[in-house]
N, C-alpha and C positions, 0 to 999 in steps of 0.2 A: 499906280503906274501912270505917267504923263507921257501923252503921245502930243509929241510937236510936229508940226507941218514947216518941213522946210525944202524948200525946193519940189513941192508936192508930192514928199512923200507922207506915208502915213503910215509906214511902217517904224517901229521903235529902233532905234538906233541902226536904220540903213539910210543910203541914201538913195535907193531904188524904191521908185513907184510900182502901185501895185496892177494900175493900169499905163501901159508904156503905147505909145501906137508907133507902128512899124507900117511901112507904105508897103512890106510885100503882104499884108495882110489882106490891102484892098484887092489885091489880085485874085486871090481865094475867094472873099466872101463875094464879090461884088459880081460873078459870072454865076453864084449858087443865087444868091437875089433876082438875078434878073431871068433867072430860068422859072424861078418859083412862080413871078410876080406872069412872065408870060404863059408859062402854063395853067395859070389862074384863070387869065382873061380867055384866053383858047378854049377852055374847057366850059366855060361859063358862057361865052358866045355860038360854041358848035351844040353845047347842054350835053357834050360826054363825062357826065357826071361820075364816071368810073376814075377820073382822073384826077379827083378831087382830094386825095390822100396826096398825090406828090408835093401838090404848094405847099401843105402844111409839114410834111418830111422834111424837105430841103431848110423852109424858115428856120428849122430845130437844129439842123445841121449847121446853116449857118453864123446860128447865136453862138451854136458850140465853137464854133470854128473861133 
């Protein structure tokens, strides 16, 4: 089987990619990152080390996303 890249796709005979970016994407991911990233530093600077499971949540949520 021969997979050609055209128009970057890489699926065989479509011409849809298989990573597409869509700007409402940024909307989703980019408020779960910045919750993550600041309840990282909050929790690392007050040392409520109880809170330490949410940054790594959210990071997973929003790869999934």
């Amino acid at each position: 089987m021969i997979l050609a890249e055209v128009g970057g796709s890489l699926l065989p005979g479509t011409g849809a990619s298989p990573l597409e970016y869509d700007p409402l994407y940024w909307g989703a991911v980019f408020p779960l990152g910045m919750y993550a990233s600041s309840t990282h530093e909050m929790a690392a600077a007050l040392g409520f080390h109880f809170l330490d499971f949410i940054p790594v949540s959210f990071f997973y949520l929003a790869l999934a996303a």
